[in-house]
C-alpha positions in Angstrom: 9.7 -19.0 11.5 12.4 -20.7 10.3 16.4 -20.4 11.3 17.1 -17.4 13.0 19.7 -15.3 11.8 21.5 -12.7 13.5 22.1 -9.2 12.2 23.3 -5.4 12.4 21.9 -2.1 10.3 24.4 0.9 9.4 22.6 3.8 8.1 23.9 7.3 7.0 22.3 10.7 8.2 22.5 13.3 5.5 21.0 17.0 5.0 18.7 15.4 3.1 17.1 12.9 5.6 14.1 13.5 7.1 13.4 11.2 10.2 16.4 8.9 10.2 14.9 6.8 13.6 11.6 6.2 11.9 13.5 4.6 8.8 16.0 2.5 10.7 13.4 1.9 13.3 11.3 0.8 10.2 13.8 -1.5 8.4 14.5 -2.8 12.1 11.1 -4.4 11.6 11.4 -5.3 8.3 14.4 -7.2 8.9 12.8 -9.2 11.7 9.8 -10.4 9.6 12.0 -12.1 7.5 14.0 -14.1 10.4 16.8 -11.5 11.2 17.9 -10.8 14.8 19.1 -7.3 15.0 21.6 -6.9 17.3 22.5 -3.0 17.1 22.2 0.2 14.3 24.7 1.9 13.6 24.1 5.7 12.6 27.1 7.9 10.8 26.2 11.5 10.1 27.7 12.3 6.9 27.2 15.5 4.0 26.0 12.5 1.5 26.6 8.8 1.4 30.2 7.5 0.6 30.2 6.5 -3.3 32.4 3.6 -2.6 31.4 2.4 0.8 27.9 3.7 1.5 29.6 5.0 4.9 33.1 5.8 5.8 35.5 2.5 5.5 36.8 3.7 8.9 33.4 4.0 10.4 33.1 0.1 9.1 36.4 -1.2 10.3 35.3 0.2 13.8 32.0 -1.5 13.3 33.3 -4.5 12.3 35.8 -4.9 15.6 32.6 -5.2 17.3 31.5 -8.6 16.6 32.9 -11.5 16.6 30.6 -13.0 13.9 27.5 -11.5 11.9 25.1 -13.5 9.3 24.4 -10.3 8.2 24.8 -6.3 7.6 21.7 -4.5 6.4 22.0 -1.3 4.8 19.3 1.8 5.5 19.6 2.8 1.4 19.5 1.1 -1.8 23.0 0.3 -2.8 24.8 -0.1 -6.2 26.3 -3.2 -6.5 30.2 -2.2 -5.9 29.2 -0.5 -2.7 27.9 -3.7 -2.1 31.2 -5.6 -3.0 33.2 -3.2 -0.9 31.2 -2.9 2.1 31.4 -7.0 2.2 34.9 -7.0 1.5 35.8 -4.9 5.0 32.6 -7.2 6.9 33.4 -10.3 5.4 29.8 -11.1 5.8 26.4 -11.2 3.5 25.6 -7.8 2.7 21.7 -7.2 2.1 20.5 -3.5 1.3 16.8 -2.3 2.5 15.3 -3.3 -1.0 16.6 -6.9 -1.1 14.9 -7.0 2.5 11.7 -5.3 1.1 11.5 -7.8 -2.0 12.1 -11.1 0.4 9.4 -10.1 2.4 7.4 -9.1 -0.9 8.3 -13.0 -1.7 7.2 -14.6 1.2 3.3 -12.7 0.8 2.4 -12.7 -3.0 -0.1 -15.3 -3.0 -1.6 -15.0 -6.3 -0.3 -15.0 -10.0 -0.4 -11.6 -10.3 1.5 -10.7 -7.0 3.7 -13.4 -7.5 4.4 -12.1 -11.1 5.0 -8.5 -9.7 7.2 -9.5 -7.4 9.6 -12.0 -9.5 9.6 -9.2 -12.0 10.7 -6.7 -9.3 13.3 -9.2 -8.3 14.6 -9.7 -12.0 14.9 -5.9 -12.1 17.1 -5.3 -9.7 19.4 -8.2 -10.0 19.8 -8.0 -13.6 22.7 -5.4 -13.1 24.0 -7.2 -10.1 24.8 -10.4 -11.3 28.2 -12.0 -10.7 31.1 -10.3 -12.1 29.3 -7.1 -11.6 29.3 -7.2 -7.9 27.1 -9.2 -5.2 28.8 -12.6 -4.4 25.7 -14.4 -4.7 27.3 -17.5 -2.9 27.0 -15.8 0.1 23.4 -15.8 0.2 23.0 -19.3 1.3 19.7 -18.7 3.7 17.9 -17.4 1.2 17.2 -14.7 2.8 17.2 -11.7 -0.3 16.8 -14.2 -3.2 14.3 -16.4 -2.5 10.8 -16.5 -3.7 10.0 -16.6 -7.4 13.2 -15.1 -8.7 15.5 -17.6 -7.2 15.8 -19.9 -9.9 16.8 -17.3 -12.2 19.7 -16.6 -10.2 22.8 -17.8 -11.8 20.9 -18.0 -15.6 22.9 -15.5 -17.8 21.4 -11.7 -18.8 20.0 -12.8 -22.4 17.8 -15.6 -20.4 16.6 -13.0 -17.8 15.6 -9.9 -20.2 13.6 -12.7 -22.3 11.7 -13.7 -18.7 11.4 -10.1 -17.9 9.2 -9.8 -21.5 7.3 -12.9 -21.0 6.1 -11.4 -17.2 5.3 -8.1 -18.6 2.9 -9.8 -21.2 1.6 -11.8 -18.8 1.1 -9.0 -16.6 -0.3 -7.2 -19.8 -3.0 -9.7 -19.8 -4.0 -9.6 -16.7 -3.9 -5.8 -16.1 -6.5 -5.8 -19.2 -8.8 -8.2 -17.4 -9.1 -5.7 -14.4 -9.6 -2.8 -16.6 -12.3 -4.5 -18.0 -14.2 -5.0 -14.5 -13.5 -1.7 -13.9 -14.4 -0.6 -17.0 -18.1 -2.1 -16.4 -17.8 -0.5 -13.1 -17.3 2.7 -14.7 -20.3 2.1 -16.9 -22.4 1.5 -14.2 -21.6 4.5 -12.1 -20.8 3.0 -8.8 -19.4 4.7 -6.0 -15.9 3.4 -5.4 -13.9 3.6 -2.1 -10.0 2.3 -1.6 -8.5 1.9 1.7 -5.0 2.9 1.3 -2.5 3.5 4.1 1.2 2.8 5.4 1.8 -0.8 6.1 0.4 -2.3 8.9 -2.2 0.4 9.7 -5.3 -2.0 9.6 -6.9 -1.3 6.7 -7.3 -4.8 6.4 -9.3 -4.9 9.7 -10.9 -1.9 8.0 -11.7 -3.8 5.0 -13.4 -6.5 7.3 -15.3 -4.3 9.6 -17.0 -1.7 6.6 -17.9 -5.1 4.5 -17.8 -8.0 6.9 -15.6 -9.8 5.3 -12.9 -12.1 6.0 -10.1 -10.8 5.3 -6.3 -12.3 6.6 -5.8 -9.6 9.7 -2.2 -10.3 10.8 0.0 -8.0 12.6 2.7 -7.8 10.0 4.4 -5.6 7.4 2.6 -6.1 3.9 0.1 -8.4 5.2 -2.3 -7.6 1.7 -0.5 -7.5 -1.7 -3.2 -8.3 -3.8 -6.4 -6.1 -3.9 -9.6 -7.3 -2.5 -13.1 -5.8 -3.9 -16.5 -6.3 -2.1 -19.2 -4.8 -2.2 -20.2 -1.9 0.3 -23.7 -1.7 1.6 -25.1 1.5 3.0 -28.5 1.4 5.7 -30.3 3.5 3.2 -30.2 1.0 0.4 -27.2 2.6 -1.6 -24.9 0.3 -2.9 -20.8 0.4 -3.4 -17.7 -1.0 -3.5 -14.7 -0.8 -1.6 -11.1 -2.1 -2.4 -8.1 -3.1 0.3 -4.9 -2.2 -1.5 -1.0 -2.9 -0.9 0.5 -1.2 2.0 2.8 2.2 1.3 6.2 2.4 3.0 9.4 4.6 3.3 11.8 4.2 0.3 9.3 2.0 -1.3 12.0 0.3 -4.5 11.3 2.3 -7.7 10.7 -1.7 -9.2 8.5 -2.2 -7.1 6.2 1.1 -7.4 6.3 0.7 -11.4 6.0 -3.4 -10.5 3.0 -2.8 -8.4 1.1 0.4 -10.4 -1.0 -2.2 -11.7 -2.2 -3.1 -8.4 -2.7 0.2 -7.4 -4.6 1.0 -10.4 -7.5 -0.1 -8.2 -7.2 2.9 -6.1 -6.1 5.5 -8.6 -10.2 4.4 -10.3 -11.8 5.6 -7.3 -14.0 8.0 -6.0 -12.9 8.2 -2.7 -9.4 7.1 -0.5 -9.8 6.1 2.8 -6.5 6.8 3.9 -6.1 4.6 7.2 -3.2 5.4 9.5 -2.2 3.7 12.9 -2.7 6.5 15.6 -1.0 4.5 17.9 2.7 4.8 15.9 5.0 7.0 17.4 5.9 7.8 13.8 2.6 8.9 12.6 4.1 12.1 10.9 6.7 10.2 8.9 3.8 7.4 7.6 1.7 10.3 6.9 4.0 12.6 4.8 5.0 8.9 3.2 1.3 8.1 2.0 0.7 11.4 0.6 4.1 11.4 -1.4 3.6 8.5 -2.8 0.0 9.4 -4.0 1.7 12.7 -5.6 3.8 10.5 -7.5 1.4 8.1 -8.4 -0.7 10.6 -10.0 -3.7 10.2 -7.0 -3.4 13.8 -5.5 -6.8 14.7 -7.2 -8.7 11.7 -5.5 -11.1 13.2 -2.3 -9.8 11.4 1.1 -11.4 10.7 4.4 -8.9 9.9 6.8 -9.2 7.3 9.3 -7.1 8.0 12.0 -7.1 3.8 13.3 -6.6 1.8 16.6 -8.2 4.4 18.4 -8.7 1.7 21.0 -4.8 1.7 21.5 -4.4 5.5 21.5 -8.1 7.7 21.5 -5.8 11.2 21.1 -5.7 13.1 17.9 -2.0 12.7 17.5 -1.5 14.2 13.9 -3.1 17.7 12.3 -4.9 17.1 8.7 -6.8 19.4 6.5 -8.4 16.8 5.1 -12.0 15.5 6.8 -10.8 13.1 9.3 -12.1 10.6 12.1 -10.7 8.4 15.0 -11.6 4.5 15.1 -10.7 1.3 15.6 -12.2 -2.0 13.9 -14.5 -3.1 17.1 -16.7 0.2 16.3 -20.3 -0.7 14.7 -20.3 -1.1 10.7 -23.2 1.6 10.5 -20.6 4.1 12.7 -17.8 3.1 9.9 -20.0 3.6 7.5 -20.9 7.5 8.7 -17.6 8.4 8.1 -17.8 7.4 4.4 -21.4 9.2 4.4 -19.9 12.7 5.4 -17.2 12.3 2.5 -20.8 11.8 0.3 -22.1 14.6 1.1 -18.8 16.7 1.2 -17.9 15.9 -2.5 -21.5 14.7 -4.6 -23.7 17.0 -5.7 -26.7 17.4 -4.0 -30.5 17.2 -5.7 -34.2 16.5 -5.0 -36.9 15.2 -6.6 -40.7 14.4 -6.5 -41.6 10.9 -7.2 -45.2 9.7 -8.1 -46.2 6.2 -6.4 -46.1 4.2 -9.7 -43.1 4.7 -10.3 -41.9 3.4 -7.0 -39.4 1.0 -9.1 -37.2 3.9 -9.9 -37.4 5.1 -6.2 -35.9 1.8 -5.5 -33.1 2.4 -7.9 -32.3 6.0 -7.1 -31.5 4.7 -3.8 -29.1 2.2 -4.9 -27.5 4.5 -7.4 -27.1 7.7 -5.7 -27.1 8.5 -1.7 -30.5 8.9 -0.5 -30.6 10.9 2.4 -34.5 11.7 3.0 -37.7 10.5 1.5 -40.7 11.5 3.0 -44.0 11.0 2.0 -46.7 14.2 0.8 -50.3 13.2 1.5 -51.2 16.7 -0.1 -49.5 16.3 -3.1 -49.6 12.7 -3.0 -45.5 11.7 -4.3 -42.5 11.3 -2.5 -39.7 13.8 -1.8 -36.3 12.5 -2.3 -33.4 14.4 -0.7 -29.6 13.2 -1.6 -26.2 13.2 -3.3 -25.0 11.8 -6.5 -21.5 11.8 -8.0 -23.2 12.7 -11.3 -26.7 14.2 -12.1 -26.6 12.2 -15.8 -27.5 9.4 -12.8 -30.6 10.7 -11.3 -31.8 12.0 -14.6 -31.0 8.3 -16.3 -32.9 6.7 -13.5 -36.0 9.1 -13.6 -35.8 9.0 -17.6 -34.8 13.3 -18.0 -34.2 15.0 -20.6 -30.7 15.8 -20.2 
């Protein structure tokens, strides 16, 4: 980690805030994993947020008297940028609000063109109305900490320079959102089965990921640990093939840049037939993630989607610590893939549409297909009537009758 910096959150509880410890507990967290020291939170309970000062100015003088010296203040709420101006003007230190601190950690894990493009555009986005002489002193952000990463170049370049860069990153991002809507496209052609783990930050849908395909996967105990999806391919016991995709974490007050920033990535899970929606039972926050995840799939049009939900770390916490209607099951990543896997074969069975068929012995070829295609669950050999019975599920008949050349 590099130079430790020391810090303080104010917050404001309204009417309208639902589990104010979760989200300051939350940002706490955040704000470490980018080098901050939090020293204290301060709460104010308030009707709504002050329009000039977030909080109270008296509430922040009384604040300020105790500490000698602060790197930084970190603010629970996206600010506009003379809240900003003002709240640093009483502090008379860096101001950061919880979106700069989501978009430095954002910086610090986009590892490939397209995350890193995300995230720069999410950066330009919200700076672009923040810009000196509207506001944030950017002079005082000497550590980097809030600017850095691909957008911090772009910094002290005037408006006309950044709208043209915002352009050239939405083509680019053009161009590489058509390339993955081609795969899937061929995907789509092909009728596979498609699961995406999706899940608050840090629930270990990465270790998911690993243990349902053994892969390799980056397992880290950190916020936003994946950015980029993953795809691999998911292979069932009974020969029936899929694929499963490991998507960005969700989060409280997730920036509006970056949830139209990152709809691209989540494009992924909005194709599928199945969410695995992966939550830590071992948070003392579980409702708050929960109700988070589910909100954010309302808005990002994935309501519709079937979910199995894998209520995770099991080994840390076996309880059932939250009530769901939808099909749920409690693991951790050191259960066997084929126990995994039996979780995904209930949602099968819940939401494909069953059918059987006899099979004569020369055309054993297609038996080997239908298996692959479509979830096989019993085939059983008749000596009397000399073919095979084949019991299973499909998510679309036009499948089984393709396979077996049908009329349809």
């Amino acid at each position: 980690m590099e130079q430790q910096f020391s810090g303080i959150i104010i917050a404001v509880n309204t009417k309208d805030t639902e589990d104010i410890e979760s989200e300051v507990s939350e940002l706490k967290v955040l704000a470490e994993s980018i080098g901050i020291d939090i020293l204290n939170t301060h709460i104010q309970n308030r009707q709504e947020v002050d329009t000039r000062y977030y909080v109270g100015s008296g509430f922040l003088e009384e604040v300020k008297a105790m500490y000698d010296t602060l790197d930084y203040v970190i603010v629970n709420d996206e600010i506009k940028a003379s809240q900003n101006r003002n709240i640093e003007s009483i502090l008379d230190t860096s101001v950061l609000d919880r979106t700069q601190v989501i978009l430095d950690i954002f910086s610090l894990r986009a590892n490939t063109k397209a995350g890193q493009l995300q995230v720069e555009l999410a950066q330009l986005e919200y700076l672009l109305p923040r810009l000196r002489g509207q506001g944030i002193n950017l002079s005082r952000l000497g550590g980097g900490i809030g600017t850095r990463g691909p957008g911090e170049t772009k910094l002290e370049t005037d408006r006309r320079h950044i709208n043209r860069r915002i352009k050239e990153i939405k083509k680019e991002l053009k161009t590489i959102e058509n390339t993955r809507q081609n795969y899937r496209d061929q995907r789509n052609r092909s009728n596979v089965t498609k699961f995406s783990l999706i899940g608050y930050t840090n629930a270990g849908k990465s270790a998911m990921f690993n243990a349902l395909t053994e892969a390799d996967t980056k397992e880290i105990n950190q916020l936003f640990a994946t950015l980029d999806p993953k795809t691999r391919k998911l292979g069932f016991q009974n020969g029936f093939n899929a694929i499963l995709t490991d998507t960005v974490g969700f989060i409280q007050k997730l920036p509006t840049t970056l949830v139209e920033s990152f709809k691209s990535t989540l494009e992924e899970a909005r194709d599928s037939d199945f969410l695995i929606h992966v939550i830590d039972n071992n948070s003392k926050y579980i409702d708050a993630h929960f109700n988070t995840v589910i909100a954010l799939l309302k808005e990002l049009d994935m309501s519709h989607i079937p979910v199995i939900v894998l209520f995770n770390k099991s080994d840390l916490n076996p309880n059932l610590n939250y009530v769901t209607e939808e099909m749920y099951f409690i693991v951790n990543k050191f259960m066997p893939k084929h126990t995994l896997l039996n979780c995904l074969e209930d949602g099968i069975k819940m939401h494909y549409e069953a059918y059987n068929r006899n099979i004569e012995p020369s055309k054993i070829n297609e038996l080997y297909d239908l298996k692959q295609r479509t979830y096989v669950t019993k085939e059983a050999f008749d000596e009397e009537l000399e073919v095979y019975k084949i019991e299973g599920y499909t998510k679309d008949i036009s499948i089984v009758q393709e396979i077996l050349k049908e009329k349809q």
